[in-house]
C-alpha positions as CSV (number, residue, x, y, z in Angstrom):
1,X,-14.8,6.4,-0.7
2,X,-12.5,6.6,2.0
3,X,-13.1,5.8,6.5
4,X,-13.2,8.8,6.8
5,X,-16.5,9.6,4.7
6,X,-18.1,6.8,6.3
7,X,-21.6,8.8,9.0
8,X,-24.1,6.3,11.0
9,X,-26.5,6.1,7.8
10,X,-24.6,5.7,4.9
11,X,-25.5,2.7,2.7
12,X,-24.1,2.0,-0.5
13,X,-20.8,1.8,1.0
14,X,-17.6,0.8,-1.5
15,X,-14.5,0.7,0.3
16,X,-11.0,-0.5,0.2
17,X,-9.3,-0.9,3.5
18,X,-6.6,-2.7,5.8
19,X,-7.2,-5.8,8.6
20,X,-5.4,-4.1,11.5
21,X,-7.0,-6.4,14.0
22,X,-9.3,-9.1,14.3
23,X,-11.6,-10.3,17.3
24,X,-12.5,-13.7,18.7
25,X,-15.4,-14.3,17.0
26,X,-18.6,-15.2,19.3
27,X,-21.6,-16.6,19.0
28,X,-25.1,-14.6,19.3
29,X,-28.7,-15.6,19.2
30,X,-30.7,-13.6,16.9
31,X,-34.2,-12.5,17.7
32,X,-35.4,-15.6,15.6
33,X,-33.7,-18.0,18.0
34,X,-31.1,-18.4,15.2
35,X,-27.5,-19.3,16.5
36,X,-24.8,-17.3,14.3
37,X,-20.7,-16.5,14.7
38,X,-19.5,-13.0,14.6
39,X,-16.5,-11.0,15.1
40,X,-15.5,-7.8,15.1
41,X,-12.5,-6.7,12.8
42,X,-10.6,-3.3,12.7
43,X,-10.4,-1.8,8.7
44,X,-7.8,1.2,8.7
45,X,-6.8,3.5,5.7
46,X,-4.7,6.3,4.7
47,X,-8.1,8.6,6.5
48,X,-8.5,6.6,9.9
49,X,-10.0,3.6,11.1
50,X,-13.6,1.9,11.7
51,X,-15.0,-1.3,13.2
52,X,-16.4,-4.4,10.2
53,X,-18.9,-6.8,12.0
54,X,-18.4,-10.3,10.2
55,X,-20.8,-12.8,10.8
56,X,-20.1,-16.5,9.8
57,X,-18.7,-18.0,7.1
58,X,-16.8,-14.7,5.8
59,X,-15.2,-14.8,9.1
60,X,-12.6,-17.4,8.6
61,X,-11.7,-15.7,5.3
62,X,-10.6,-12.3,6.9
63,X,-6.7,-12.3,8.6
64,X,-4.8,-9.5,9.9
65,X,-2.9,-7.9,6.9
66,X,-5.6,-8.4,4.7
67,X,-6.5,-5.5,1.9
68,X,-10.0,-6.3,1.6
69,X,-13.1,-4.6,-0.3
70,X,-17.1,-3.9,1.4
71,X,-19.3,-4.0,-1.5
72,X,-22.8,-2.2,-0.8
73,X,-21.8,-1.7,3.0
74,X,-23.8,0.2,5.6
75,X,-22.5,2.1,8.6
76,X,-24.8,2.0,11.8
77,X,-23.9,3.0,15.3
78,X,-24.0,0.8,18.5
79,X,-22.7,2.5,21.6
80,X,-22.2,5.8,19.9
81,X,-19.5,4.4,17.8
82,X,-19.8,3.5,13.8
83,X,-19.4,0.4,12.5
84,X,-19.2,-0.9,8.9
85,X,-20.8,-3.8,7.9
86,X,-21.4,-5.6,4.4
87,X,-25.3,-7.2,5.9
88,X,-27.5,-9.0,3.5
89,X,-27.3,-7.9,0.6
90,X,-23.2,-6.4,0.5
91,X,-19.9,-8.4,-0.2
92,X,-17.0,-8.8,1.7
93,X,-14.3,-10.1,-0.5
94,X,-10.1,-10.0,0.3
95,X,-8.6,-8.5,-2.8
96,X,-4.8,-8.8,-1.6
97,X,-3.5,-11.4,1.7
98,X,-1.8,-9.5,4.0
99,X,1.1,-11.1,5.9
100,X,1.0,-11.3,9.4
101,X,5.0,-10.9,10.6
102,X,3.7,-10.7,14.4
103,X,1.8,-13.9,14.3
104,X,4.5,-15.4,12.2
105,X,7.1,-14.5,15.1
106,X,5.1,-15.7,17.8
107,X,4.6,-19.3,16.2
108,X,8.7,-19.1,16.0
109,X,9.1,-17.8,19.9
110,X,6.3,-20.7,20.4
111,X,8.5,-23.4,18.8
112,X,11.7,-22.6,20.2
113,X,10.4,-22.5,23.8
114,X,8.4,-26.1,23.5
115,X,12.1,-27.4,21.8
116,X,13.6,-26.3,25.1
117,X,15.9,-23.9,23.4
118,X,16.9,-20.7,26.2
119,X,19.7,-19.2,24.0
120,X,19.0,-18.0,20.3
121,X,22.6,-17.8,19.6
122,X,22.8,-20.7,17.3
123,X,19.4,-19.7,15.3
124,X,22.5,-18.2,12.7
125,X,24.7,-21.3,12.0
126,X,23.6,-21.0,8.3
127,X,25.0,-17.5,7.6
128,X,23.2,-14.6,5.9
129,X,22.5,-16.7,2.8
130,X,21.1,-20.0,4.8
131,X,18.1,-21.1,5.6
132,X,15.8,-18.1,6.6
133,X,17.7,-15.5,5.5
134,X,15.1,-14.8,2.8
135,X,12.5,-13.7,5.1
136,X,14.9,-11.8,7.1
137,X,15.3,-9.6,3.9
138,X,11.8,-9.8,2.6
């Protein structure tokens, strides 16, 4: 089954698909006066793209990058727009980590401005073959 298959309806649902974004997750009150975590997280394939509501612990398992598979999914619609989610009685499980090459970049801008450094001239005193070179080439 591919995004693109996925109609306001469908249960059953057993998909493969891509992390392309995750939101902050945030906390809702259920009709029950239960307090519970969710986030909302963007799932892209080869077919398009669809919205995955995550609600607690699965939240903190789900990064940017990930391949992950929905297991007896369901696709409502809130706002006129689809979204995907795995509920009660589906699984949510990440079958390959992604890696995250922004995030990674913006934890090394991060460093280099807390060390003080304004010039990133020097960042290749170890040559091609030194230190960090691998993930330049990886």
């Amino acid at each position: 089954m591919k995004i693109s298959d996925l109609k306001a309806g469908a249960s059953n649902v057993n998909i493969e698909a891509t992390v392309t974004e995750k939101q902050e997750p945030r906390e809702v009150v259920t009709k029950y006066g239960k307090r519970l975590n969710v986030a909302n997280v963007t799932l892209k394939d080869e077919t398009g793209s669809i919205l995955l509501t995550v609600w607690g612990n699965d939240i903190d398992t789900i990064e940017v990058g990930d391949k992950v598979r929905i297991t007896n999914g369901y696709v409502s619609e809130f706002r006129g727009t689809p979204q995907l989610s795995a509920g009660k009685y589906g699984k949510i499980e990440v079958i390959e980590k992604g890696s995250n090459k922004e995030e990674e970049l913006k934890t090394s801008e991060e460093f280099d401005k807390e060390d003080g450094a304004e010039d990133t001239n020097d960042i290749d005193e170890f040559g091609e073959g030194g230190e960090g070179g691998e993930e330049e080439n990886a």
